[in-house]
C-alpha positions in Angstrom: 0.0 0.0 0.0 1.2 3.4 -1.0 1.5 6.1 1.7 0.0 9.3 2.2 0.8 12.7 3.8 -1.9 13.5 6.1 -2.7 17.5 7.2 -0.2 17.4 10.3 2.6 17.9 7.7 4.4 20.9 8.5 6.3 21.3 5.1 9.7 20.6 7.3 11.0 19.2 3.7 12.9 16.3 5.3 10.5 13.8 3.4 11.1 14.7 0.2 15.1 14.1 -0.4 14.6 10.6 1.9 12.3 8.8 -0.9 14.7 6.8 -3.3 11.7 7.0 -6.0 10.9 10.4 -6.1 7.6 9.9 -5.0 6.9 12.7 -2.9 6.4 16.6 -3.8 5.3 20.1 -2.5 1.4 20.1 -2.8 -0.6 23.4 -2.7 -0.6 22.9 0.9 1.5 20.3 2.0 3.7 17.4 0.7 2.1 15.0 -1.2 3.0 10.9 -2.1 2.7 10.0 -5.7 0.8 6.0 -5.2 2.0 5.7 -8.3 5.8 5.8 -7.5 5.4 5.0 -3.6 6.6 1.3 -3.0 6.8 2.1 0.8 10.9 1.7 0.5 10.3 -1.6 -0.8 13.6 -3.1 -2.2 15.5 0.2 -1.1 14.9 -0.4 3.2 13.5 -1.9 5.6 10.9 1.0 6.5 9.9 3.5 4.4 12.3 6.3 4.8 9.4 9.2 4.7 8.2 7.7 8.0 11.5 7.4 9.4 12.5 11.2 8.5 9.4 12.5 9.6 9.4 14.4 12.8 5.7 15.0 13.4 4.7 11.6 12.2 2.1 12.7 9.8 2.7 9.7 7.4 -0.4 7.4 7.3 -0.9 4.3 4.8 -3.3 5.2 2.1 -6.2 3.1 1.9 -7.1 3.7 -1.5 -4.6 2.5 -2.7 -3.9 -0.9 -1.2 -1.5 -3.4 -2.7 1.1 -6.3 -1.6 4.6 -6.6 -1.2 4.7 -8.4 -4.3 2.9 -5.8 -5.9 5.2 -3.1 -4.4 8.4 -5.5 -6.0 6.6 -5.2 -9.5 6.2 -1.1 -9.3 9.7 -1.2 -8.2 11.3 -3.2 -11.2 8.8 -0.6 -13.6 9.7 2.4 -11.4 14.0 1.1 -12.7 13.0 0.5 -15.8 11.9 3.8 -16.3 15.0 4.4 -14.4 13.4 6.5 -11.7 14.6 5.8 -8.4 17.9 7.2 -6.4 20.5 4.7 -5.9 20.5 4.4 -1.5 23.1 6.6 -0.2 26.3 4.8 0.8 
């Protein structure tokens, strides 16, 4: 399941540099997660680095758009084949 910024977001802009697929931008309000690049840090780390970045904990799993590990794993192989996401930092 992609994740979502939820209205708690304080536009700290620690999120944004953290996610290895670019998934996350400024909204009009707040920060927003792209579902459609999100893969929750899947193949990159063990927890998705938006959550672990974020210091007023305003990143919730999106409900609409659920989807498996497995599914995550097949975003991520499209996501470098498009050749999208950072390499991790050393």
């Amino acid at each position: 399941m992609s994740l979502k910024i939820n209205e708690l977001c304080v536009n700290c802009d620690v999120c944004e540099p953290a996610c290895p697929n670019r998934a996350i931008s400024q909204g009009e309000t707040i920060y927003v997660i792209d579902p459609s690049r999100c893969t929750e840090c899947v193949g990159h780390y063990d927890e998705p680095q938006c959550v672990v970045v974020c210091p007023v904990e305003c990143i919730d799993p999106d409900p609409g758009h659920p989807e498996s590990h497995e599914q995550l794993l097949a975003k991520l192989l499209r996501l470098k084949q498009e050749g999208i996401p950072r390499e991790p930092p050393a």
